[in-house]
KEKE-3310 file (N, C-alpha, C; in steps of 0.2 Angstrom, whole numbers, plus 5000, padded with zeros to 4 digits):
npx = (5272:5288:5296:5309:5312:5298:5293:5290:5289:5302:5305:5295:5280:5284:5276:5272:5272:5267:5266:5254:5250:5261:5273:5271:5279:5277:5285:5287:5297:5302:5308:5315:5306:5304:5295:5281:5269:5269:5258:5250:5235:5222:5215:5203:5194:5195:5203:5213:5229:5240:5248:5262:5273:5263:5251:5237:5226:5216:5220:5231:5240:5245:5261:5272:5287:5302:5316:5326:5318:5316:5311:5298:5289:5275:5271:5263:5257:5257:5247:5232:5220:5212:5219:5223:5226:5225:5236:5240:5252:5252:5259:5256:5255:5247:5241:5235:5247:5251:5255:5251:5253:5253:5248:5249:5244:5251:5242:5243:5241:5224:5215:5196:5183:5171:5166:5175:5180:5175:5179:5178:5167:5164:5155:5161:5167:5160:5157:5168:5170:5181:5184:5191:5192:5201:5207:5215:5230:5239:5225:5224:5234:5227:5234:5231:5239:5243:5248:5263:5267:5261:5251:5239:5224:5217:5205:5206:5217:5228:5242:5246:5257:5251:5240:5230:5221:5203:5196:5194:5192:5187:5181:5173:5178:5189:5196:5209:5212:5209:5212:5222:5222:5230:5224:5234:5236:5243:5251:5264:5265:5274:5267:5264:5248:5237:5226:5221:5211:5202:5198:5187:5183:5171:5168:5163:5167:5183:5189:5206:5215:5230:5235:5224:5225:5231:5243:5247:5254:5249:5251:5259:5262:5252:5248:5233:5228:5221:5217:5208:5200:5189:5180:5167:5175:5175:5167:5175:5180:5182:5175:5169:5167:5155:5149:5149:5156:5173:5178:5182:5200:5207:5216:5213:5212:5208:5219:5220:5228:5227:5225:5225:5212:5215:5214:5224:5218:5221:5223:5228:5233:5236:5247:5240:5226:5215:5203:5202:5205:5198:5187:5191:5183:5184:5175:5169:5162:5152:5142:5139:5141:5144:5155:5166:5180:5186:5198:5205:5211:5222:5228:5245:5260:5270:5285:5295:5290:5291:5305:5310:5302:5314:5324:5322:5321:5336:5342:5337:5344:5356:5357:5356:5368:5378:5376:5378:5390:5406:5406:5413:5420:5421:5410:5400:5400:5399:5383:5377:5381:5371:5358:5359:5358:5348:5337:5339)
npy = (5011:5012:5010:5008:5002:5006:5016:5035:5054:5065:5077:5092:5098:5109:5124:5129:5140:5145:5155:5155:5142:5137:5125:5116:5110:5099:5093:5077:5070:5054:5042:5024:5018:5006:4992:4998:5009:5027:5040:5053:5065:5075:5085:5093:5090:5075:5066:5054:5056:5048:5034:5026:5024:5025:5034:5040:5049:5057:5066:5073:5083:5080:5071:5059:5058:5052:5051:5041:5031:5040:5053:5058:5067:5078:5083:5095:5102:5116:5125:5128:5139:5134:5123:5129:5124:5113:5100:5083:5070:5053:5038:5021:5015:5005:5014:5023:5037:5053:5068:5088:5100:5117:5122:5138:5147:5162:5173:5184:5202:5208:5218:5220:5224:5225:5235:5244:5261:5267:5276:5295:5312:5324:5340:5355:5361:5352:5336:5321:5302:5290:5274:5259:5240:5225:5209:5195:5187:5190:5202:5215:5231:5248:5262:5278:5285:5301:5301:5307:5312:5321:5330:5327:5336:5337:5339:5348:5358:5354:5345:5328:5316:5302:5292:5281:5269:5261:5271:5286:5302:5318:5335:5349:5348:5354:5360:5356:5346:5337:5323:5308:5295:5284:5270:5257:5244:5231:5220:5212:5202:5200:5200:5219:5227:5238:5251:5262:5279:5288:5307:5316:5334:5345:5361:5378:5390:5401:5416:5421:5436:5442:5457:5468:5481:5483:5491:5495:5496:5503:5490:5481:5465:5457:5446:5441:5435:5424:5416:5400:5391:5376:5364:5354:5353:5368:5377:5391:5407:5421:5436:5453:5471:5471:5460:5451:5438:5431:5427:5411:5407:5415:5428:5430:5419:5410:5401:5386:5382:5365:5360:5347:5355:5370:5380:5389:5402:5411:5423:5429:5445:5451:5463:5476:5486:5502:5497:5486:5492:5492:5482:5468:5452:5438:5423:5413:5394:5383:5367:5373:5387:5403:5413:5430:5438:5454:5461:5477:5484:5497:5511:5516:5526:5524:5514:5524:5536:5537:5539:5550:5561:5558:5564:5575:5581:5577:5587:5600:5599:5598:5610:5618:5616:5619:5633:5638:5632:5628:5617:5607:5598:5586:5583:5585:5579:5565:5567:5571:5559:5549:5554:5551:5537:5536:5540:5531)
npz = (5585:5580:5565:5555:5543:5537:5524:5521:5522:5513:5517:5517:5503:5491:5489:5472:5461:5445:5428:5419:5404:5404:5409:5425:5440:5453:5467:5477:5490:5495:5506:5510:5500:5495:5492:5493:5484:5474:5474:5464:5468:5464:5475:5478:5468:5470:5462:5457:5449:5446:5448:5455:5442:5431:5422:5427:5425:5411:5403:5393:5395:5410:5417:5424:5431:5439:5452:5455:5463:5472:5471:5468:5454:5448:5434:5427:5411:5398:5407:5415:5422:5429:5434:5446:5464:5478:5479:5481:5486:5489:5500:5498:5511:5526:5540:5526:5519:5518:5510:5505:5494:5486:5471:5462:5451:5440:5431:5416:5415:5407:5398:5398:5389:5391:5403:5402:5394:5378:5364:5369:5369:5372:5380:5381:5396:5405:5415:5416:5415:5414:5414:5418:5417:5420:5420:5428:5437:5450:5454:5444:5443:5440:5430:5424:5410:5401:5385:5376:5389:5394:5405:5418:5425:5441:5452:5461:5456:5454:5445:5439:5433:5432:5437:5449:5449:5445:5440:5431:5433:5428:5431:5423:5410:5399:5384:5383:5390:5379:5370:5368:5383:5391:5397:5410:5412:5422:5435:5437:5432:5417:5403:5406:5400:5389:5387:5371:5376:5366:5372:5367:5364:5363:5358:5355:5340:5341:5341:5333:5331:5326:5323:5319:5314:5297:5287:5269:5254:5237:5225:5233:5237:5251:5267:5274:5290:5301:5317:5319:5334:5335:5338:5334:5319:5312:5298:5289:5284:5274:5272:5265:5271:5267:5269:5259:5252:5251:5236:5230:5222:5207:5214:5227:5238:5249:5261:5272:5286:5296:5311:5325:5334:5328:5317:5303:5294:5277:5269:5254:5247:5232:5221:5228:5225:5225:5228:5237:5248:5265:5280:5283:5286:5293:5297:5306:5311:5319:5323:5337:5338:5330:5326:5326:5318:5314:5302:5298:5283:5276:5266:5264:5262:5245:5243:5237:5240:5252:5250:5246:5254:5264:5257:5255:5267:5270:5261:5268:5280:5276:5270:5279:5289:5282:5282:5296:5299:5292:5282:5275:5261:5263:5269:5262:5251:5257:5264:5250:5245:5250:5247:5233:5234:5240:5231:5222)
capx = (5279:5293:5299:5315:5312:5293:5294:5290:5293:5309:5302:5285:5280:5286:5271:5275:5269:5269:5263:5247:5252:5269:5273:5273:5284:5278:5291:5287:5302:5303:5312:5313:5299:5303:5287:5276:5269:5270:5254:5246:5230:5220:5212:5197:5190:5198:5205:5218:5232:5247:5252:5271:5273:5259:5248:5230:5222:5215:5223:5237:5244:5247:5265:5275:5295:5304:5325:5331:5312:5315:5307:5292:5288:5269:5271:5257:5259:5249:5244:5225:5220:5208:5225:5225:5223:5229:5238:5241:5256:5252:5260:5250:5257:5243:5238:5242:5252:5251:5255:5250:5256:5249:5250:5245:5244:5249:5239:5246:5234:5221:5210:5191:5181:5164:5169:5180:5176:5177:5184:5174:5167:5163:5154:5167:5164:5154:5161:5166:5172:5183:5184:5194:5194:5206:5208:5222:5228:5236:5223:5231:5234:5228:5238:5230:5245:5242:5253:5270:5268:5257:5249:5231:5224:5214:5197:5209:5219:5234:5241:5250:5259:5248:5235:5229:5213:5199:5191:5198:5187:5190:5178:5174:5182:5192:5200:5216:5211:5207:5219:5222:5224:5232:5223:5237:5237:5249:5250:5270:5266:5273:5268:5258:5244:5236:5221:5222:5205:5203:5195:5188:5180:5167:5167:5163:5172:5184:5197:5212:5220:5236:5236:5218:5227:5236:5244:5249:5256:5247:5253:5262:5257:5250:5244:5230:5228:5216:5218:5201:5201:5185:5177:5168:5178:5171:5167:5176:5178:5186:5171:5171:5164:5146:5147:5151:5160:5178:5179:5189:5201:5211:5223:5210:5211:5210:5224:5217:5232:5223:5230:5219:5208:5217:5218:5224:5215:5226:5219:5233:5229:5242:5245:5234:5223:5212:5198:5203:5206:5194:5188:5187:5181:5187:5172:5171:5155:5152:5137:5139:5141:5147:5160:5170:5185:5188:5206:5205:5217:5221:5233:5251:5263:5274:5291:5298:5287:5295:5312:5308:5301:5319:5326:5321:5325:5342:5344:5334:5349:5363:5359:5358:5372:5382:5372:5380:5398:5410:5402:5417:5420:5418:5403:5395:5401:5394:5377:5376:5382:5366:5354:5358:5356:5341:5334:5338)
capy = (5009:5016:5004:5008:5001:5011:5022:5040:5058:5065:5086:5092:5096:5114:5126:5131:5146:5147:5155:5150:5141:5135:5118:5116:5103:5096:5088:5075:5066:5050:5037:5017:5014:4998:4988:5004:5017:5035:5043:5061:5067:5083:5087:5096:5083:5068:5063:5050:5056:5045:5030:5026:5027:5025:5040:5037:5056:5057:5072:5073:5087:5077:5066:5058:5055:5049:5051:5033:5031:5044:5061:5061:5075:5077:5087:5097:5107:5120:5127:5133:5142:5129:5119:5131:5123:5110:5093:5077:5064:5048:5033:5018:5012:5005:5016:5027:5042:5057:5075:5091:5105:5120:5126:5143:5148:5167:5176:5193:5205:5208:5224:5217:5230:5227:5238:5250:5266:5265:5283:5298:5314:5330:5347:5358:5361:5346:5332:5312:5295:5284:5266:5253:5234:5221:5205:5194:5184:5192:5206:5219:5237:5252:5267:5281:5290:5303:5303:5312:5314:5327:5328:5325:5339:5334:5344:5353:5361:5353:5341:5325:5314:5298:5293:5274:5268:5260:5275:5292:5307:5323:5338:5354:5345:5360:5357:5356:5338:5332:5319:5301:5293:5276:5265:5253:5235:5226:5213:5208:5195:5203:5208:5222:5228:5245:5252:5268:5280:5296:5312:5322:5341:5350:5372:5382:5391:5406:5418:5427:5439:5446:5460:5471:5484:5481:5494:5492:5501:5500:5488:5477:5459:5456:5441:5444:5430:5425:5407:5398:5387:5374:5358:5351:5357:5370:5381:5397:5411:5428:5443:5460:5472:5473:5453:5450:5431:5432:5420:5405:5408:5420:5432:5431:5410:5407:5393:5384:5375:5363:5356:5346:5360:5375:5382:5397:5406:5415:5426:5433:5450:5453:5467:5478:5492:5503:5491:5481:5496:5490:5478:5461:5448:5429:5421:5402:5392:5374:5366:5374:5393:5406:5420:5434:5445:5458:5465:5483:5488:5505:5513:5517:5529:5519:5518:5530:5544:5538:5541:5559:5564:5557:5567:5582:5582:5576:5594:5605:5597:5601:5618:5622:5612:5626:5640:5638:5629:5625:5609:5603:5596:5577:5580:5586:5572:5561:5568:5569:5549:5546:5557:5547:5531:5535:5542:5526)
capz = (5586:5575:5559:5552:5535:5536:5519:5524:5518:5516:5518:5514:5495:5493:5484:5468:5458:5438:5423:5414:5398:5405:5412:5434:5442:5460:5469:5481:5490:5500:5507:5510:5498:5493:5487:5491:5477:5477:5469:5464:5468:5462:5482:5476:5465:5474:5455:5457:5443:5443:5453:5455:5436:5428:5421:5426:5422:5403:5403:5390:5399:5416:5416:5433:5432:5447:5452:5458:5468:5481:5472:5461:5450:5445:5429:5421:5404:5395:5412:5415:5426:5432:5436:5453:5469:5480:5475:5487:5487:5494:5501:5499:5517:5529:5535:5520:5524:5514:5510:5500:5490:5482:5465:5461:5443:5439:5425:5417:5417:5400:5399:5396:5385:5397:5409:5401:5390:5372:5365:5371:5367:5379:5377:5387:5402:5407:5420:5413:5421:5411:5419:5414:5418:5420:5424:5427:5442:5455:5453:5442:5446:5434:5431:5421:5411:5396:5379:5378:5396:5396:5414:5420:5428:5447:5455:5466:5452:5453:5439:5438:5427:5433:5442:5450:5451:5438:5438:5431:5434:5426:5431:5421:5404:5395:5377:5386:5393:5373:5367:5371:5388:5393:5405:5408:5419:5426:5440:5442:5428:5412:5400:5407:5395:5391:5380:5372:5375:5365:5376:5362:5367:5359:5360:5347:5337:5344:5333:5339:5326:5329:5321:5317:5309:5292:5281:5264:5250:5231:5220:5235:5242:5257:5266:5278:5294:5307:5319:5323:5336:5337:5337:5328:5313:5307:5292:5290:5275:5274:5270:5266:5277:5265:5268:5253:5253:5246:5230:5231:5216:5207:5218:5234:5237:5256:5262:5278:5289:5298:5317:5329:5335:5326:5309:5302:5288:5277:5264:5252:5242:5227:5218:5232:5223:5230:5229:5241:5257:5269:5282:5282:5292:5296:5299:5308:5312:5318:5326:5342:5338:5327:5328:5318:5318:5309:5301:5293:5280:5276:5264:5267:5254:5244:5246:5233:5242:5258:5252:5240:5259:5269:5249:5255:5276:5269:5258:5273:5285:5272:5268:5287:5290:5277:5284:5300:5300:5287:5283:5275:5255:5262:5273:5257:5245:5259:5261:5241:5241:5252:5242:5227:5235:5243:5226:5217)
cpx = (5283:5297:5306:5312:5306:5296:5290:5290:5298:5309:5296:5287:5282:5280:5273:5267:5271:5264:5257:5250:5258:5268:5274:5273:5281:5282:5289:5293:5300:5308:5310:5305:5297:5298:5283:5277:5268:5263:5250:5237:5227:5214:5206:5193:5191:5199:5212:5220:5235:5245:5257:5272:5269:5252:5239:5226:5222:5218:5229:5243:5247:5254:5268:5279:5296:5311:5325:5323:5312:5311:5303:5289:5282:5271:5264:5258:5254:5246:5238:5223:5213:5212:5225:5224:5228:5231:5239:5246:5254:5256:5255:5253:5249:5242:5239:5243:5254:5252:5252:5255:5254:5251:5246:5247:5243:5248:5241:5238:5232:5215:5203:5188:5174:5167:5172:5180:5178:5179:5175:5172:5162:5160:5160:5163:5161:5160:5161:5172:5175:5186:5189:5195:5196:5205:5215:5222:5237:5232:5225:5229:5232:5230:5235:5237:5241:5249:5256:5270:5267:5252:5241:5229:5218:5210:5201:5214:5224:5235:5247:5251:5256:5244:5231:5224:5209:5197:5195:5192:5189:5182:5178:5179:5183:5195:5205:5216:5210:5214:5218:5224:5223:5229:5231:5239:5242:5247:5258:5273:5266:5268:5261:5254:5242:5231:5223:5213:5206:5196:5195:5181:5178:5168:5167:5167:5175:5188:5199:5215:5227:5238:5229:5217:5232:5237:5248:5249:5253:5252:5257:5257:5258:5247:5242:5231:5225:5218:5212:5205:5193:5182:5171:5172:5172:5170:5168:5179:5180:5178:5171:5165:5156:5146:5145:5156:5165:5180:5183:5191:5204:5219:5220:5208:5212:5214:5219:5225:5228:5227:5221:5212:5209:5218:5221:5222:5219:5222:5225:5231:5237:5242:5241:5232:5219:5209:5197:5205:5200:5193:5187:5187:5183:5182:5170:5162:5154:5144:5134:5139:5146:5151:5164:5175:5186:5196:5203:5213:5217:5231:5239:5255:5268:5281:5295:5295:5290:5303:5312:5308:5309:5324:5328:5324:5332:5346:5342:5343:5355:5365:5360:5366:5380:5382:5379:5387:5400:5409:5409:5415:5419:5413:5399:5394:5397:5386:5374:5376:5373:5357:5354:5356:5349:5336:5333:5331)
cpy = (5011:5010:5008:5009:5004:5015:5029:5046:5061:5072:5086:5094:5106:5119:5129:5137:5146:5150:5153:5151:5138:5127:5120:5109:5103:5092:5084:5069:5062:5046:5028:5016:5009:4997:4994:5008:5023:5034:5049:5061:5073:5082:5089:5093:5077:5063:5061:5053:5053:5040:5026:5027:5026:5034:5037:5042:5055:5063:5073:5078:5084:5073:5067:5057:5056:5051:5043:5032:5037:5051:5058:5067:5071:5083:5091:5105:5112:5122:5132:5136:5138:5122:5121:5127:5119:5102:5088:5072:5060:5042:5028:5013:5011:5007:5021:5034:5048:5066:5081:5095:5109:5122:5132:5144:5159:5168:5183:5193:5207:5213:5221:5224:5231:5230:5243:5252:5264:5276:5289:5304:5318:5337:5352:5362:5356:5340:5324:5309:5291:5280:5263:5247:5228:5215:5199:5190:5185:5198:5211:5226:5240:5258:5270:5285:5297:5303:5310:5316:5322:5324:5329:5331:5334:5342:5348:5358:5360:5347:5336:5322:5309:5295:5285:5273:5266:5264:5284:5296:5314:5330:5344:5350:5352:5356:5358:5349:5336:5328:5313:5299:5286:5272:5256:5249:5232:5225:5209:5205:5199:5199:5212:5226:5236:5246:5260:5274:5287:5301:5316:5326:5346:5359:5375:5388:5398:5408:5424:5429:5444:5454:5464:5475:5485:5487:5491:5499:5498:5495:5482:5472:5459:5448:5443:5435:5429:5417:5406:5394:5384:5366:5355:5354:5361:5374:5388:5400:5418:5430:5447:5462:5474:5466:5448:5441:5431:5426:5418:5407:5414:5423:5432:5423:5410:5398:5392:5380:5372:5359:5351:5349:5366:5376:5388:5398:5412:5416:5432:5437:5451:5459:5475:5484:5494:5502:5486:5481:5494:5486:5470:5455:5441:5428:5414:5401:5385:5375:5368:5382:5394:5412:5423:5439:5449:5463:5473:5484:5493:5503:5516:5520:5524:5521:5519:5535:5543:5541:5547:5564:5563:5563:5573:5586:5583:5586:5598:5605:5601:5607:5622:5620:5618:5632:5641:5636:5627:5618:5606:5599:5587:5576:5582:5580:5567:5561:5567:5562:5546:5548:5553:5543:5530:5537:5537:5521)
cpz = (5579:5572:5556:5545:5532:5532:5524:5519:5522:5519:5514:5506:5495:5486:5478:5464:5450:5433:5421:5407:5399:5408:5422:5437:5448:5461:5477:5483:5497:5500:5509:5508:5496:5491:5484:5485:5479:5470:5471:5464:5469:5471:5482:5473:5466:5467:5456:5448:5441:5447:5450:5447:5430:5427:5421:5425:5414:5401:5399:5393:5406:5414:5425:5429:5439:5446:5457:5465:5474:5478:5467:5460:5447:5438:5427:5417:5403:5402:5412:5422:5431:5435:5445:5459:5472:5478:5481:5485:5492:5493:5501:5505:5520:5536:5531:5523:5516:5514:5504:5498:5487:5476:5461:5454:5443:5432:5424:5413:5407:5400:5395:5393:5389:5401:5405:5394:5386:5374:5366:5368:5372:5376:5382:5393:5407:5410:5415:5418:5416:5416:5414:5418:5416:5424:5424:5435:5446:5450:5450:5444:5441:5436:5423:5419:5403:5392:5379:5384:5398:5403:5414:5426:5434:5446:5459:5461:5450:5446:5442:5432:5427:5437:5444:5452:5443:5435:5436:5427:5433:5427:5427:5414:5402:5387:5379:5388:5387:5373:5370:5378:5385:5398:5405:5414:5419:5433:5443:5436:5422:5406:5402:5400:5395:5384:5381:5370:5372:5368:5368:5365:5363:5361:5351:5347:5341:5341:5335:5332:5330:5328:5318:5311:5304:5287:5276:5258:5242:5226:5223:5237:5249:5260:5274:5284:5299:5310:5322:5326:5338:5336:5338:5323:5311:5300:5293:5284:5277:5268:5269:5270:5275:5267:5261:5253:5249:5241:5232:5224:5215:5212:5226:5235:5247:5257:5271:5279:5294:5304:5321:5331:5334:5321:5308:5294:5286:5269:5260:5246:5239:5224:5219:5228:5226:5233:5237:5250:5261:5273:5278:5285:5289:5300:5300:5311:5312:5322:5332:5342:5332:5328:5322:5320:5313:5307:5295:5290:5275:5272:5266:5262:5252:5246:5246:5235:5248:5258:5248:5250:5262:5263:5255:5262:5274:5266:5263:5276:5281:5269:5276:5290:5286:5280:5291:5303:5293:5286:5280:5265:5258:5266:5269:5252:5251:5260:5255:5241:5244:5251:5236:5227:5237:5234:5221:5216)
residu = (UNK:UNK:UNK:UNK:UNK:UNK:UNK:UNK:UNK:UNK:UNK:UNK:UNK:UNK:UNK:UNK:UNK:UNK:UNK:UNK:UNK:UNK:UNK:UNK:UNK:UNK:UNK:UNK:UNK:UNK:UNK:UNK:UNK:UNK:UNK:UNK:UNK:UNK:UNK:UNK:UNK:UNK:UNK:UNK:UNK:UNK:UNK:UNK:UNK:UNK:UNK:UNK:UNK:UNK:UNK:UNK:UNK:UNK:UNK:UNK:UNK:UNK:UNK:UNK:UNK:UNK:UNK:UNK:UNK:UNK:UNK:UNK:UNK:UNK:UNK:UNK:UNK:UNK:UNK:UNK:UNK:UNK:UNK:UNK:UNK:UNK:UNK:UNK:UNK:UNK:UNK:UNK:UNK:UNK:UNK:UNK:UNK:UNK:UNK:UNK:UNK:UNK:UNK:UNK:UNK:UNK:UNK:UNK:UNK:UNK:UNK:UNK:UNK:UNK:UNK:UNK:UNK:UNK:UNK:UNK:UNK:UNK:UNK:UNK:UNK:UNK:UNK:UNK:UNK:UNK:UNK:UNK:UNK:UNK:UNK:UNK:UNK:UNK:UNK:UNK:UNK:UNK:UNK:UNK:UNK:UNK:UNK:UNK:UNK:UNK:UNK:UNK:UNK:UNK:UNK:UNK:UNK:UNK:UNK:UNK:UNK:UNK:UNK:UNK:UNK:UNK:UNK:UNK:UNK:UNK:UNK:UNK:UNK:UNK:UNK:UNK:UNK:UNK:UNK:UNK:UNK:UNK:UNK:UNK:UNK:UNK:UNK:UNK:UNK:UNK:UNK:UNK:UNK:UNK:UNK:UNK:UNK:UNK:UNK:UNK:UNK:UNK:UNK:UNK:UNK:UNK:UNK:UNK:UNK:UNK:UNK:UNK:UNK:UNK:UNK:UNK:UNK:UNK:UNK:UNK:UNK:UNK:UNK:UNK:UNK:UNK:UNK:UNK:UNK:UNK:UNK:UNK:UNK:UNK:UNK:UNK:UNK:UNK:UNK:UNK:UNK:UNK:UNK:UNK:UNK:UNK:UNK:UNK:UNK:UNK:UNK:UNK:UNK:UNK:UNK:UNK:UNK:UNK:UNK:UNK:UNK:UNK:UNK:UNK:UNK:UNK:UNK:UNK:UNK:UNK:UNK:UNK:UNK:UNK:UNK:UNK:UNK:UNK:UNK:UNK:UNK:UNK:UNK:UNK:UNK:UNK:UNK:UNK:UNK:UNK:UNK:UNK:UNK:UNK:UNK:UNK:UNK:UNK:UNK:UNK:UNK:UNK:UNK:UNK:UNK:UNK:UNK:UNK:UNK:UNK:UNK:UNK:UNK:UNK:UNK:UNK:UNK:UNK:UNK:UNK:UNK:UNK:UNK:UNK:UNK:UNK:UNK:UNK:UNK:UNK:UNK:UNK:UNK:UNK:UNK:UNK:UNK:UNK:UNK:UNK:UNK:UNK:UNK:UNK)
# end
């Protein structure tokens, strides 16, 4: 039989969802409580919390306030992720009369280091797996990206800018895949996180000259130039073509610029004599292989015999030039003006 004055609820407990670390409010609302008390209990432990305003959990983080008896609020602060589950409001009516409520607790996501690679190192060629593991609460997603949005090359050939999944699988490594990647997790729940792994790619050394053959005029500078490309760093040395090791020091000092996996070897000859016509080699060498190129350089006339030789055409030209037509008093004075200059 139906009581009028019978206490009740007013609507169920509505689930709530929050952070861990933060505080989460349950709200349970009744009516005509009169005498009766309202009290919280944890569902899975059967741990009476509250009852009407008194706090009976040891828990400094638990608190009850109420609005004019009709809603209680369970509070709990500092939110653990062992807070998750179901909650219970009851009536102490006979017999009692009771309702729940869920409270889910989200976690942002946190890359664990069991599970996911530390930084790497490959012979080229050869296949690897970087992993990465997260956890968090809802499950978080991972997205492989690489730095300055360089692209990720796939086993079919194509490339993208990002890739999802724990696992990112790279076949045939080339020294074009070196560099860092991003494993980076997220869940919804900011802030999303991200580890950064370095792909580093062994090959031995390889040397592209741009130029083989170098002429040079006595007496002038030159700077000779080869570019390795290898790693491990290696050891590399400008030789003459007996194998002779060209001294550090003096006018023959090798400059190294040094990049990632590229230098250039720059061997500057000053003053050039004749000594010093012939080849010579740019030689590189790391733990993995050796290699060599060779620059030849060969004499060239200076470039006072260049203009004596351009001298002498100019006068051929200008005696024919008479021979044959009135050459005229001002296409003499200008030949003559460009004879002089050249003779300077």
């Amino acid at each position: 039989m139906f009581v009028a004055d019978e206490p009740g609820f007013s609507g169920p407990i509505e689930n709530v969802t929050a952070p861990l670390g933060r505080e989460a409010v349950l709200a349970c609302a009744v009516h005509n409580l009169s005498t009766y008390k309202v009290a919280w209990l944890r569902v899975d432990t059967q741990t009476i919390l509250t009852i009407h305003t008194h706090v009976i959990s040891r828990s400094r983080r638990v608190g009850v306030t109420h609005s004019d008896h009709r809603t209680w609020f369970l509070h709990i602060r500092e939110l653990r992720e062992t807070d998750r589950g179901w909650y219970m409001c009851q009536i102490n009516t006979d017999p009692m009369k009771s309702q729940l409520g869920y409270l889910d607790i989200v976690v942002p996501p946190d890359i664990i280091d069991r599970g996911t690679s530390t930084d790497q190192t490959v012979r080229e060629g050869a296949s690897i797996s970087l992993t990465c593991a997260a956890t968090g609460s809802p499950q978080p997603q991972i997205n492989w990206r690489r730095e300055h949005s360089k692209t990720i090359p796939l086993a079919n050939g194509s490339q993208v800018t990002s890739l999802e999944g724990p696992v990112l699988n790279i076949s045939r490594v080339s020294r074009q895949n070196a560099g860092p990647y991003l494993c980076i997790a997220s869940n919804g729940v900011p802030p999303s996180v991200s580890k950064r792994i370095m792909l580093t790619v062994e090959f031995p050394p390889v040397i592209t000259i741009r130029n083989q053959l170098v002429g040079a005029a006595l007496g002038t500078d030159l700077v000779l130039e080869c570019e390795t490309e290898a790693y491990p760093k290696p050891v590399s040395y400008w030789s003459r073509e007996d194998g002779e090791i060209v001294p550090i020091g003096g006018s023959l000092e090798p400059q190294r610029i040094a990049g990632t996996y590229r230098s250039i070897l720059r061997l500057p000859l000053r003053r050039i004599k004749t000594s010093d016509y012939g080849a010579y080699k740019c030689v590189s060498k790391n733990s993995l292989g050796d290699t060599e190129g060779t620059i030849k350089l060969y004499p060239m006339p200076p470039p006072a015999l260049e203009n004596k030789n351009v001298i002498q055409r100019l006068n051929i030209m200008m005696d024919k030039a008479s021979e044959s037509t009135p050459f005229g008093t001002q296409g003499k004075n200008s030949l003559y003006n460009a004879l002089v200059y050249l003779s300077k």
